[in-house]
C-alpha positions in Angstrom: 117.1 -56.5 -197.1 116.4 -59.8 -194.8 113.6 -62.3 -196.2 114.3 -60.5 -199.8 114.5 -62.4 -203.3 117.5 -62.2 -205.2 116.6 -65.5 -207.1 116.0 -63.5 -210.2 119.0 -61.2 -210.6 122.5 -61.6 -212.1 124.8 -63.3 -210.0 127.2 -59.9 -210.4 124.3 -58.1 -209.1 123.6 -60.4 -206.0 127.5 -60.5 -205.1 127.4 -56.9 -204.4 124.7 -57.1 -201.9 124.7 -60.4 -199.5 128.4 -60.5 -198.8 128.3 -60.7 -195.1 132.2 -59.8 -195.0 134.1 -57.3 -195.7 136.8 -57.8 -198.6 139.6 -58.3 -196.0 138.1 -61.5 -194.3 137.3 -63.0 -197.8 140.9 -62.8 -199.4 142.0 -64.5 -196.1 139.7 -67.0 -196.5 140.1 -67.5 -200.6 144.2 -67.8 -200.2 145.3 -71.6 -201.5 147.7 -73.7 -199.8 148.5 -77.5 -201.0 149.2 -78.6 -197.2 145.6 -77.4 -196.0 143.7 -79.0 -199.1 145.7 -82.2 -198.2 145.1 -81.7 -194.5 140.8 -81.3 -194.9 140.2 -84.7 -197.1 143.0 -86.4 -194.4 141.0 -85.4 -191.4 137.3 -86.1 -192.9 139.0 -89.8 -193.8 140.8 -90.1 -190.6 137.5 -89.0 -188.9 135.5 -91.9 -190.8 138.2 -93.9 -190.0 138.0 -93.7 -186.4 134.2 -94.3 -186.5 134.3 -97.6 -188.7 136.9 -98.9 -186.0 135.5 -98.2 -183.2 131.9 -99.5 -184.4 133.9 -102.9 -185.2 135.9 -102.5 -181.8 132.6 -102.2 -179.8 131.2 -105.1 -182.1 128.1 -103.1 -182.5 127.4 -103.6 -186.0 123.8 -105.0 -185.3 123.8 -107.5 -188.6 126.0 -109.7 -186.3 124.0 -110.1 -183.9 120.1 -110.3 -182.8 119.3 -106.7 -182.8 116.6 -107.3 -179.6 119.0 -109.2 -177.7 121.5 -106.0 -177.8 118.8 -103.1 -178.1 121.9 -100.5 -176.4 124.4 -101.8 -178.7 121.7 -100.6 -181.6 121.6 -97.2 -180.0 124.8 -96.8 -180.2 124.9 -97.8 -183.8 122.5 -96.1 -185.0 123.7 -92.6 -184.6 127.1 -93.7 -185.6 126.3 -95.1 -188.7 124.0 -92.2 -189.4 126.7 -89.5 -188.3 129.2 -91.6 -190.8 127.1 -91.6 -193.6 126.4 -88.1 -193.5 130.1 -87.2 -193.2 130.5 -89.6 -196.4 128.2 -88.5 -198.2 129.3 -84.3 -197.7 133.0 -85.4 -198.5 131.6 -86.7 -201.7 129.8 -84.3 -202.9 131.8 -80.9 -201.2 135.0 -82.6 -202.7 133.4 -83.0 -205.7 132.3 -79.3 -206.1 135.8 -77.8 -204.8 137.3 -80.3 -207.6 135.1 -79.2 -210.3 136.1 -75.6 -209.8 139.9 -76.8 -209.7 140.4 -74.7 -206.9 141.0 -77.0 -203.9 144.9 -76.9 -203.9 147.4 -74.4 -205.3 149.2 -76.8 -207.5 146.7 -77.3 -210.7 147.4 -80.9 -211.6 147.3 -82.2 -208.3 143.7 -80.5 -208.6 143.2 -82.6 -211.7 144.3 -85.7 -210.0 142.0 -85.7 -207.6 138.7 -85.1 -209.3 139.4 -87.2 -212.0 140.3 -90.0 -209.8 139.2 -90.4 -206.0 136.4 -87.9 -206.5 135.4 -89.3 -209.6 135.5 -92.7 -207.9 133.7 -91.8 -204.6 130.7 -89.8 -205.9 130.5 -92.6 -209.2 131.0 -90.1 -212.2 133.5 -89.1 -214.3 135.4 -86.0 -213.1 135.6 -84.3 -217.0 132.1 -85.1 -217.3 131.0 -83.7 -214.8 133.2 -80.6 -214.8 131.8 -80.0 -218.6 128.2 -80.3 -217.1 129.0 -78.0 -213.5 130.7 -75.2 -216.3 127.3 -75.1 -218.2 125.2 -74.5 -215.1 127.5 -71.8 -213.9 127.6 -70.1 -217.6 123.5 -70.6 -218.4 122.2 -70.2 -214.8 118.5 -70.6 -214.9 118.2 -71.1 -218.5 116.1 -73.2 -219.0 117.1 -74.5 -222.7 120.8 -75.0 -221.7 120.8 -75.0 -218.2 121.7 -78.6 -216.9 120.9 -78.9 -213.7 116.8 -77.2 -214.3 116.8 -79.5 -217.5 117.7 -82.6 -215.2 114.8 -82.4 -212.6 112.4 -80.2 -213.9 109.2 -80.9 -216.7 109.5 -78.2 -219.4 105.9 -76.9 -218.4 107.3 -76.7 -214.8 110.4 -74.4 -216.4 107.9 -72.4 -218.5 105.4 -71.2 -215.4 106.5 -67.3 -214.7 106.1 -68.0 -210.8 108.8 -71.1 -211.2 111.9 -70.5 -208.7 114.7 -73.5 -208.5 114.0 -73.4 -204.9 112.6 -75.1 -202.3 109.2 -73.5 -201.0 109.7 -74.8 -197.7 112.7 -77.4 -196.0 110.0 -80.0 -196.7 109.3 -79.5 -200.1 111.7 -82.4 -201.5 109.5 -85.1 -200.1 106.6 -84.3 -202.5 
């Protein structure tokens, strides 16, 4: 079944065959705790933290300075900043999802709390907003009249074409 695809059937259909673990492992994995959603945003922040600190404790932030005079403090910056960004930017937008699913801790409202708020604010969008619009892509998968995701980014003639799949042809394929 490797290379096959399962773009085109039901999700219930697809669940049944590329689950990589057995039943045992997943309900392991599924169980909610409020200490360990609390502890995963803490550490990501904690993590960021650390790297804002130490690229003001090096003074390697290359705007203060002329960036040829201090070509190894760059280099260092460079993949900091870069590395910070990108755990930023995944803390956004994985927060965002778990949120949207109200599924991150066990207690609901603290669930609630969160998206509406810090996620909301971090990723610049309304959490009930957004929830409304991540329950409609969920429910009308692939529709392409009520979908909101295909509706967002795709042309309607691009939607229409029988050999259209929402995705990529190749890792490149976004820098068209």
């Amino acid at each position: 079944l490797e290379g096959e695809d399962w773009t085109d059937l039901k999700h219930s259909e697809r669940k049944k065959r590329d689950r990589i673990l057995n039943n045992s492992i997943v309900l392991k994995l599924i169980q909610k705790s409020d200490y360990e959603a609390f502890k995963l945003p803490f550490t990501n922040l904690g993590i960021m933290t650390t790297m804002a600190y130490l690229i003001q404790r090096w003074n390697i932030f290359p705007l203060n300075q002329d960036i040829l005079d201090h070509l190894e403090k760059t280099t260092v910056f460079i993949p900091l900043y870069v590395f910070y960004g990108f755990r930023f930017q995944c803390f956004a937008f994985a927060g965002q999802h778990v949120f949207l699913h109200r599924n991150a801790f066990k207690t609901k409202w603290i669930n609630g709390m969160v998206l509406f708020f810090i996620v909301g604010t971090l990723c610049f969008e309304f959490g009930k907003d957004k929830r409304v619009m991540h329950k409609q892509r969920h429910t009308y998968t692939n529709n392409i009249d009520k979908d909101p995701e295909l509706t967002s980014f795709y042309s309607r003639e691009e939607l229409e074409n029988p050999m259209f799949k929402n995705v990529p042809s190749s890792r490149y394929s976004c820098f068209k």
